[in-house]
MMTF fields as JSON, N, C-alpha, C and O atoms, coordinates in Angstrom:
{
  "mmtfVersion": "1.0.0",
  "mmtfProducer": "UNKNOWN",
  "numBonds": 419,
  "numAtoms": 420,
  "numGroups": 105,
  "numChains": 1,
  "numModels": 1,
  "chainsPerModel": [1],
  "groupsPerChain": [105],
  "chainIdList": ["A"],
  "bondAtomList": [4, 2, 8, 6, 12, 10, 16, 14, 20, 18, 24, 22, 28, 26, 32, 30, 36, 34, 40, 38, 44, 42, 48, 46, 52, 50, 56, 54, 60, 58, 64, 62, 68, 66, 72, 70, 76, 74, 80, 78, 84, 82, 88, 86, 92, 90, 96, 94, 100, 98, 104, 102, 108, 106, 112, 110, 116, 114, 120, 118, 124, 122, 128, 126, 132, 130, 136, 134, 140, 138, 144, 142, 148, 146, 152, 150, 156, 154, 160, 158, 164, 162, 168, 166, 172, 170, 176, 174, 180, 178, 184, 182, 188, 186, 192, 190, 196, 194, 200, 198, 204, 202, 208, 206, 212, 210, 216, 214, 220, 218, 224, 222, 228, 226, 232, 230, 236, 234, 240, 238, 244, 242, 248, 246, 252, 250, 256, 254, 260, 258, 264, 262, 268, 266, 272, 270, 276, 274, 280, 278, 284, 282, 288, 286, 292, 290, 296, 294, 300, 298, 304, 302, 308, 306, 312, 310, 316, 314, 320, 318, 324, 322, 328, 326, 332, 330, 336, 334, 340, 338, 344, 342, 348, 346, 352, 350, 356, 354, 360, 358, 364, 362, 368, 366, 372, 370, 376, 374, 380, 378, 384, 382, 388, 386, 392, 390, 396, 394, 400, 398, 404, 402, 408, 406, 412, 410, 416, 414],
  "bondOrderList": [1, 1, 1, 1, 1, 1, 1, 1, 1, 1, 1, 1, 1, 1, 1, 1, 1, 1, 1, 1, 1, 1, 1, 1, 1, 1, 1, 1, 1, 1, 1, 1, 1, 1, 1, 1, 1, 1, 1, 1, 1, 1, 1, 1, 1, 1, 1, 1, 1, 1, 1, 1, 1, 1, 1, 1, 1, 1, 1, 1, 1, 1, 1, 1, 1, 1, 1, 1, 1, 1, 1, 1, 1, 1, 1, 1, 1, 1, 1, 1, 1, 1, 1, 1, 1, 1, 1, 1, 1, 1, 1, 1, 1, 1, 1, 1, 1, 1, 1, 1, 1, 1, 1, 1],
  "groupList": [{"groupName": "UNK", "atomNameList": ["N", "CA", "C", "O"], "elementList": ["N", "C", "C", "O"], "formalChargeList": [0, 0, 0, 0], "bondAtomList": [1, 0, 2, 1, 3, 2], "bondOrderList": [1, 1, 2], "singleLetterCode": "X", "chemCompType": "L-PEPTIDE LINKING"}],
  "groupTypeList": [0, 0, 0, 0, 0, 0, 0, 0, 0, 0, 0, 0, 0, 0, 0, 0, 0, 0, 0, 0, 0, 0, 0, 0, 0, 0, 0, 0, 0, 0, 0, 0, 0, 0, 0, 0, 0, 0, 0, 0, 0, 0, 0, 0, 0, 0, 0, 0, 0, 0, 0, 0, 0, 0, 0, 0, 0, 0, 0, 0, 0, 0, 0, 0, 0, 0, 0, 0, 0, 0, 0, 0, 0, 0, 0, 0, 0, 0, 0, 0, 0, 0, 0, 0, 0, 0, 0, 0, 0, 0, 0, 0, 0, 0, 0, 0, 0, 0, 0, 0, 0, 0, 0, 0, 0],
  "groupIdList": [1, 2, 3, 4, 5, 6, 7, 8, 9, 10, 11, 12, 13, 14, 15, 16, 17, 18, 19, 20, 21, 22, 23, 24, 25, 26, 27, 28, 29, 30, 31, 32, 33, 34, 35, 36, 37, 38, 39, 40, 41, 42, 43, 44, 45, 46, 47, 48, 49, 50, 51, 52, 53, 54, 55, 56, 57, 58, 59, 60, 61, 62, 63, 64, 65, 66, 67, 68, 69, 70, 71, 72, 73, 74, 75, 76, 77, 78, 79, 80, 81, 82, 83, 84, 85, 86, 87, 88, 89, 90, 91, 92, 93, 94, 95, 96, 97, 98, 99, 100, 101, 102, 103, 104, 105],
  "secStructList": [7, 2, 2, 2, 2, 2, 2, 2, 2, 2, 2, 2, 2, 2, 2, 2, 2, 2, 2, 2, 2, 6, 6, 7, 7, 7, 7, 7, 1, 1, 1, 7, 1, 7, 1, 4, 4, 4, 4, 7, 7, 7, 1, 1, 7, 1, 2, 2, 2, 2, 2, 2, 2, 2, 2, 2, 6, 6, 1, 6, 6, 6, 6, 6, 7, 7, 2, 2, 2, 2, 2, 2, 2, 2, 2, 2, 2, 6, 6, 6, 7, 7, 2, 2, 2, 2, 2, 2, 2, 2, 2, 2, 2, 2, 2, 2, 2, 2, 1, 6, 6, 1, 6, 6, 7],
  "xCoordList": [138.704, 137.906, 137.527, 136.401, 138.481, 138.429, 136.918, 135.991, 137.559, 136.424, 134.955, 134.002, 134.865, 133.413, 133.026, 131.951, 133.658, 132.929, 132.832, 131.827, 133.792, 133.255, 132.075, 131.435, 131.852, 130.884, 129.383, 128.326, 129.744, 128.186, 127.929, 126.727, 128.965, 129.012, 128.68, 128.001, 128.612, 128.167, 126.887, 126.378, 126.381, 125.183, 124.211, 123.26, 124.659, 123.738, 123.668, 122.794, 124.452, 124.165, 123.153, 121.953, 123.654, 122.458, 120.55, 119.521, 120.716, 119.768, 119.13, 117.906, 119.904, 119.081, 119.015, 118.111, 119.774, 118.998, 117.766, 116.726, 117.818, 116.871, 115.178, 114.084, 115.326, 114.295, 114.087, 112.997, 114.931, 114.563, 114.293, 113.714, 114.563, 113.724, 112.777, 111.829, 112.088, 110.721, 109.925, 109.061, 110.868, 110.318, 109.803, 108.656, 110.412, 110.386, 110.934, 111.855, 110.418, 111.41, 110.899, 109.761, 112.18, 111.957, 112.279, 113.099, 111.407, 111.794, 111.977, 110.921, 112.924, 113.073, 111.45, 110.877, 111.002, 110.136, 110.178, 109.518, 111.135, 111.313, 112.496, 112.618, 113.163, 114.426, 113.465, 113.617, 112.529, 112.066, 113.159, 113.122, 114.153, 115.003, 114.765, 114.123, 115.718, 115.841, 116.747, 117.167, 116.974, 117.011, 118.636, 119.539, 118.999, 119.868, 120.802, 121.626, 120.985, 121.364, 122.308, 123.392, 121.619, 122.518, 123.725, 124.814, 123.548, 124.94, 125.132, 124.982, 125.462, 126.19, 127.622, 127.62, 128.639, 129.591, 130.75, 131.952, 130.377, 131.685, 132.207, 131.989, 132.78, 133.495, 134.462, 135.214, 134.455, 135.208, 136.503, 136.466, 137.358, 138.604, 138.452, 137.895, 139.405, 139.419, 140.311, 140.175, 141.351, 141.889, 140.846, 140.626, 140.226, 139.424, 138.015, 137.274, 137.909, 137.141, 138.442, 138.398, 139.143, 140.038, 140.28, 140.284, 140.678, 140.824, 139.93, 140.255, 138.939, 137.122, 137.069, 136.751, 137.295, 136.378, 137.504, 137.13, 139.236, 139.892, 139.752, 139.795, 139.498, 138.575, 137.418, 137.32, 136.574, 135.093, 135.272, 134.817, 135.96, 136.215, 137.663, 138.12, 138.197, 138.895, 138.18, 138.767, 136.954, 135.783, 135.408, 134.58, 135.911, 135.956, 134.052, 133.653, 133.276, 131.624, 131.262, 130.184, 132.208, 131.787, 132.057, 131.462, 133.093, 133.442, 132.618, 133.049, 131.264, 130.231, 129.372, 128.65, 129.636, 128.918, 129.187, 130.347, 127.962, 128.486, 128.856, 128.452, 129.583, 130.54, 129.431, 129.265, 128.848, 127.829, 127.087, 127.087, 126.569, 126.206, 127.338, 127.089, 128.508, 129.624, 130.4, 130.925, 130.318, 131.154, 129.912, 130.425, 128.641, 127.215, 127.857, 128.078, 128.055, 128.304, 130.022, 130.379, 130.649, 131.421, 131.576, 132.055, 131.227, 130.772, 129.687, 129.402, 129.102, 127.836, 128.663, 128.253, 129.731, 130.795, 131.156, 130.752, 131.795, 132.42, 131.938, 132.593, 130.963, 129.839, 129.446, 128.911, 129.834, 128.648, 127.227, 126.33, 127.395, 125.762, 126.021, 126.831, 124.929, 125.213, 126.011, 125.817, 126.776, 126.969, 125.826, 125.931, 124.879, 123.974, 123.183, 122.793, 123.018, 122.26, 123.143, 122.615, 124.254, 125.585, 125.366, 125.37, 125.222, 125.27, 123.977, 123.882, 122.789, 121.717, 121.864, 120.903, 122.439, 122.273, 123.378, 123.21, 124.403, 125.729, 125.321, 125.867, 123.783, 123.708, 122.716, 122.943, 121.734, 120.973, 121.758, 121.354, 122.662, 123.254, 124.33, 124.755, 124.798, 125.471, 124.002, 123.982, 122.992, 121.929, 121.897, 122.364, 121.263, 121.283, 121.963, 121.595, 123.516, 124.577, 124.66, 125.215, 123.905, 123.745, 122.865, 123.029, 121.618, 120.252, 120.925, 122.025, 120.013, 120.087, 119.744, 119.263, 120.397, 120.424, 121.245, 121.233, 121.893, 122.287, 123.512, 123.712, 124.019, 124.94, 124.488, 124.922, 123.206, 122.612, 121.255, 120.324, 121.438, 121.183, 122.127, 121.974],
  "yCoordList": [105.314, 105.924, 104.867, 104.92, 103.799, 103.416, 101.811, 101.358, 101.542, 100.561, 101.438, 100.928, 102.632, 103.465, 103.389, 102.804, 103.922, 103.953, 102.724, 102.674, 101.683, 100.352, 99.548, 98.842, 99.871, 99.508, 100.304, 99.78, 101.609, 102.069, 101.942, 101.837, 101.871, 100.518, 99.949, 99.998, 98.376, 97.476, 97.461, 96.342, 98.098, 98.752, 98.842, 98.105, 99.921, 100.139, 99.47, 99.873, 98.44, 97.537, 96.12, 96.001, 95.447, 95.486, 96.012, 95.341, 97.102, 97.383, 97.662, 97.782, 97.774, 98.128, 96.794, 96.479, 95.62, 93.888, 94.087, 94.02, 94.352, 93.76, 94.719, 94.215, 95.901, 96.806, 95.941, 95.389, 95.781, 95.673, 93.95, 93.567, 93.308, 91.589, 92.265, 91.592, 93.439, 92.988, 94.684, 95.445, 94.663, 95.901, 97.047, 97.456, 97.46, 98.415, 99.753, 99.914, 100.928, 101.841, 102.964, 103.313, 103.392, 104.008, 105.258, 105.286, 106.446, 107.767, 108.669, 108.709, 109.404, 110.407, 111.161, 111.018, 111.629, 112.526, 113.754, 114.195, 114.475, 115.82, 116.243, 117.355, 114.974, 115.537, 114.773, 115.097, 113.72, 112.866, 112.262, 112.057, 112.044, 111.283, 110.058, 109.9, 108.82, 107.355, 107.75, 108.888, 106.545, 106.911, 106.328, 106.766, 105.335, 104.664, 105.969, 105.711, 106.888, 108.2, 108.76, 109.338, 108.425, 108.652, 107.681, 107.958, 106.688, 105.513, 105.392, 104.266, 106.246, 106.541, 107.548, 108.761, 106.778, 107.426, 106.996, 106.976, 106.748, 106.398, 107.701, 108.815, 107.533, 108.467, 109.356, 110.146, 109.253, 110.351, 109.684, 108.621, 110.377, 108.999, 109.881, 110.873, 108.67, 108.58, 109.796, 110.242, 110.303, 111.336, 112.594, 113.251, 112.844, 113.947, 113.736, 114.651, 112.246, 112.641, 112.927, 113.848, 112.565, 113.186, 114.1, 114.55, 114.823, 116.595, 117.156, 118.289, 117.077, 117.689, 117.661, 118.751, 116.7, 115.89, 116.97, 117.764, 116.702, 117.505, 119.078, 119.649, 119.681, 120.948, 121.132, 121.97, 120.241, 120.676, 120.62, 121.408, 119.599, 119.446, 120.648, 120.769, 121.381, 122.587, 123.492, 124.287, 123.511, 124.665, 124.722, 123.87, 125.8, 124.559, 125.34, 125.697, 125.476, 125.26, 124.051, 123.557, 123.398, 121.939, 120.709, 119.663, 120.813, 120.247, 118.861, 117.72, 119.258, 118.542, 117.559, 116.707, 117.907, 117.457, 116.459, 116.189, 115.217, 113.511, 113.475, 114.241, 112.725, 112.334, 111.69, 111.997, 110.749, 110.097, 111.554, 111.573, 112.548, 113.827, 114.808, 115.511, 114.753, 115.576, 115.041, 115.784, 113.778, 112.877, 113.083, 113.181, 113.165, 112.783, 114.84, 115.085, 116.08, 117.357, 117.204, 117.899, 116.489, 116.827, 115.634, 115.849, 114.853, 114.348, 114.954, 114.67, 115.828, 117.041, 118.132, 118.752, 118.405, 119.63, 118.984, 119.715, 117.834, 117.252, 117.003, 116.583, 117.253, 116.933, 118.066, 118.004, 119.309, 120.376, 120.93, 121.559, 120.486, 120.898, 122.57, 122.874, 123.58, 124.259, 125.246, 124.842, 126.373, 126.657, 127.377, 127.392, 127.877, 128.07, 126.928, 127.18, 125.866, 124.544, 124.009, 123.688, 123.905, 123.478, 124.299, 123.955, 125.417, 126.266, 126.589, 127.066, 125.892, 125.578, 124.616, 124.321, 123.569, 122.387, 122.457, 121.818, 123.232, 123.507, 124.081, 123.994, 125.072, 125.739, 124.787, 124.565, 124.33, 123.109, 121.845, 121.248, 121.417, 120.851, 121.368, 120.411, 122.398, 123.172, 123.112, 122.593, 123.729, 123.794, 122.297, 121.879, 121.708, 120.591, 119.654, 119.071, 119.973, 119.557, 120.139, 119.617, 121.313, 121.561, 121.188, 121.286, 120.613, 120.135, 119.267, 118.715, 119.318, 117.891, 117.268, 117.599, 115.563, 114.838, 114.371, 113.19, 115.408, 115.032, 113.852, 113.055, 113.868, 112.567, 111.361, 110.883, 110.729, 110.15, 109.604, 108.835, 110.051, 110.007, 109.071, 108.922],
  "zCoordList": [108.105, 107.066, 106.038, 105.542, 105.639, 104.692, 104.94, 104.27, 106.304, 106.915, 106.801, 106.211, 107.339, 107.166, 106.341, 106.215, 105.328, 104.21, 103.26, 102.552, 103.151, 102.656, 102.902, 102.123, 104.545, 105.284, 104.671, 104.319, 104.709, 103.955, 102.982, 102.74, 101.792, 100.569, 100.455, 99.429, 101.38, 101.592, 101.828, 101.764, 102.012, 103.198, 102.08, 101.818, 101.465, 100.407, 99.193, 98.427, 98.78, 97.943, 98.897, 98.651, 99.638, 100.458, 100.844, 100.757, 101.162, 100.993, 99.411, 99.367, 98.085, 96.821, 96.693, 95.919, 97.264, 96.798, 97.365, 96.711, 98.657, 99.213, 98.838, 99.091, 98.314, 97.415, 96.355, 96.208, 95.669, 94.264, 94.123, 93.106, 94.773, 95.226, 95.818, 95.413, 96.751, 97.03, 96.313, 96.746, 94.934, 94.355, 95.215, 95.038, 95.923, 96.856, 96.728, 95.926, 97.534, 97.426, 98.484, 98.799, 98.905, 100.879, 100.034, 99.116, 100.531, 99.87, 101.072, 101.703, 101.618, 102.905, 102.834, 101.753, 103.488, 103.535, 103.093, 102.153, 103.911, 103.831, 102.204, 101.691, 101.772, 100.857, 99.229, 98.051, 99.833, 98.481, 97.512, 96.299, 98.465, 97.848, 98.61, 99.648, 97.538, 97.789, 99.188, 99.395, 100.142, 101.342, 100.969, 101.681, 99.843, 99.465, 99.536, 100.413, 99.167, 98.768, 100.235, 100.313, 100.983, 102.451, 102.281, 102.785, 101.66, 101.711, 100.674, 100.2, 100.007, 98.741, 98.946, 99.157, 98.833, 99.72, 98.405, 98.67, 97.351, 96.336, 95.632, 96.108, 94.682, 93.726, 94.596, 94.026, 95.827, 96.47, 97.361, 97.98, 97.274, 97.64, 99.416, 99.886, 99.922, 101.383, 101.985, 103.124, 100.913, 101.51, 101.528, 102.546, 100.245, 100.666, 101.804, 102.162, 102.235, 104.052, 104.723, 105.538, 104.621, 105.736, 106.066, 107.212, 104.551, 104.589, 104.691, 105.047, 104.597, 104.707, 106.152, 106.628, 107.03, 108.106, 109.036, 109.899, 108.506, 109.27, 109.697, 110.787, 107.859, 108.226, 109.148, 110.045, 108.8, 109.387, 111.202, 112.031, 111.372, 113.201, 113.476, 114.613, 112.395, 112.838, 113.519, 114.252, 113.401, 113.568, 114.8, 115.123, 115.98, 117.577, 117.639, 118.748, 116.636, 116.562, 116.16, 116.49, 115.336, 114.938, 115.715, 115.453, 116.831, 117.926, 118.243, 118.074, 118.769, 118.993, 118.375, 118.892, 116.916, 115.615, 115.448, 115.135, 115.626, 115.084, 114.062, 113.186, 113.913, 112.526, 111.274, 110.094, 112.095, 110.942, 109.961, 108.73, 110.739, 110.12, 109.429, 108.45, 110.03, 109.635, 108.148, 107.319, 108.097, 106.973, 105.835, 104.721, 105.788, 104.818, 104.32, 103.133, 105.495, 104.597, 103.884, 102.932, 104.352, 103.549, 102.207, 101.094, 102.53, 100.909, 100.126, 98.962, 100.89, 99.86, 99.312, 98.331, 99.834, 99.968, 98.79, 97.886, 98.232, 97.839, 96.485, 95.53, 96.523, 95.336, 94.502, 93.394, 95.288, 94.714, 95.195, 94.634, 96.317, 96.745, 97.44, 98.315, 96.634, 97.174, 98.659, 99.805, 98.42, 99.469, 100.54, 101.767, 99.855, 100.607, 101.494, 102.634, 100.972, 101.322, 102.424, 103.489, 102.278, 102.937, 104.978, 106.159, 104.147, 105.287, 106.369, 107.5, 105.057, 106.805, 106.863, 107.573, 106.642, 107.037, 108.299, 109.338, 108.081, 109.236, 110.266, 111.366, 109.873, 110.99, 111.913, 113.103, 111.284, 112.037, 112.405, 113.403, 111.85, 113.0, 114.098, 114.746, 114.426, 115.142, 116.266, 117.382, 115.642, 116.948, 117.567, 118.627, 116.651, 117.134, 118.384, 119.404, 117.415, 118.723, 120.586, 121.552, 120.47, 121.874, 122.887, 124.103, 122.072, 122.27, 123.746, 123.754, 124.867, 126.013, 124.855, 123.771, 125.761, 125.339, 123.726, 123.38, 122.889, 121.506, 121.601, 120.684, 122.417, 122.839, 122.212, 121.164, 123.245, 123.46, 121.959, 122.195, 120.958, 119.847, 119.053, 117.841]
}
């Protein structure tokens, strides 16, 4: 856990050098947020991914669910983002995970 998330740390200081030397800025499409925002993974200590990540893969519906997507809701969980918001985003990736091919992604 602790390598993951240092790593997307890293990541995203990284990428805000490399914006802000070429005055840049990547906005998601659909959320119009900074994309930096996906690798923003601080303020939250390593035990609560654990206990989150342990809950969320209790769920034998969440079974399937990549982690890279599973670790981004429970640091939203973690934050305050609605429970309604929480919960389509759980349900679109639950679909998701059955999709051919979602492995392979």
């Amino acid at each position: 856990m602790e390598g993951y998330v240092s790593g997307l740390v890293r990541a995203e200081v990284l990428l805000m050098q490399s914006l802000d030397f070429n005055n840049d800025k990547i906005v998601d499409r659909s959320s119009k947020k900074p994309v930096t925002s996906y690798l923003d993974f601080s303020e939250i200590s390593y035990g609560q991914y654990m206990d989150g990540l342990d809950a969320f893969y209790s769920d034998y519906r969440n079974k399937r669910i990549n982690f890279n997507v599973a670790i981004l809701y429970v640091r939203d969980q973690v934050r305050g983002v609605s429970r309604g918001e929480l919960d389509r985003r759980l349900e679109g990736m639950r679909k998701g995970a059955v999709e051919p091919g979602y492995d392979e992604r």
